[in-house]
N, C-alpha and C positions, 0 to 999 in steps of 0.2 A: 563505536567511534563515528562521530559524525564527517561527514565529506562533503565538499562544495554543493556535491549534486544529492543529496539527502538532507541536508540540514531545512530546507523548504520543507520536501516530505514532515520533517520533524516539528518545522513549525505551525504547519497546519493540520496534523496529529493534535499537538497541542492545544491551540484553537479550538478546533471542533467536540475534546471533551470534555462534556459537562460536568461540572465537579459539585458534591451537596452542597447546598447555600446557596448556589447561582440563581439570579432573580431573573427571570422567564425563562425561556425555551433555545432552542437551536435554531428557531429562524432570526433570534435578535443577533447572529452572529455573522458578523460580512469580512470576507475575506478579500483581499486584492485581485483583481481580473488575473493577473501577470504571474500572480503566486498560485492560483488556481492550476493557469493552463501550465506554467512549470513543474507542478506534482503531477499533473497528469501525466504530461511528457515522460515524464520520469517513471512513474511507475508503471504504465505501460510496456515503458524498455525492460524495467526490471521484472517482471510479470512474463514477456518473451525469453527473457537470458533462465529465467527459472522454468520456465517452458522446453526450454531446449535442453538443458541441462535433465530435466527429467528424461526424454527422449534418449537422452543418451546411454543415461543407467538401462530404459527399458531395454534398449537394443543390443548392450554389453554381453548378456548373457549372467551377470554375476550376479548371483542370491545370497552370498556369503552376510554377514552381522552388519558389517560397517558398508554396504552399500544399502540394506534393510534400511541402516538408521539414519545415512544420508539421504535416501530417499523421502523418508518420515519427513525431515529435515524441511529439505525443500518442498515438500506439498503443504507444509505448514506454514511457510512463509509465503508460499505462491498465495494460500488461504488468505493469508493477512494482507498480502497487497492488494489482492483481488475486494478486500473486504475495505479499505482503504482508500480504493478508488470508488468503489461503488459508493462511497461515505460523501467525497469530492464532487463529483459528478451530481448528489443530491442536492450538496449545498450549493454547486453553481444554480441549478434549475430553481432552488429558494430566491437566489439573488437578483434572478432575472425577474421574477415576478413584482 
């Protein structure tokens, strides 16, 4: 479900993948200064709450299944925002140029 403060994330997901048939590259793709810095914003917050939230499992004590796979869980998503941002952050540096 998308959320006020995700649907940008969503947009510029969108945007930035290259789909077969597309005629040139990833630098003919320009994205808004505004929609930029608001994914970042964003996922950096979300990147910290999945940060903490790991921290937390670590320091619970609990090894039991369903903290195993919540954990799985969130390093999986921290992966993908992390991977998401870093994706962001490229294409600002394209745009500047």
């Amino acid at each position: 479900m998308l959320t006020p403060n995700t649907a940008g994330i969503e947009r510029i997901t969108r945007m930035s993948k290259k789909k077969p048939g597309d005629i040139g590259n990833s630098e003919n793709i320009t994205i808004d200064q505004k929609l930029i810095d608001e994914g970042t914003a964003q996922l950096a917050s979300e990147i910290k709450v999945l940060e903490a939230w790991l921290q937390e499992l670590e320091t619970s004590g609990d090894h039991n299944a369903e903290v195993i796979a919540t954990r799985k869980s969130y390093n999986d998503m921290l992966r993908s925002r992390k991977e998401m941002l870093n994706t962001l952050e490229n294409q600002a540096k394209l745009q500047e140029i």
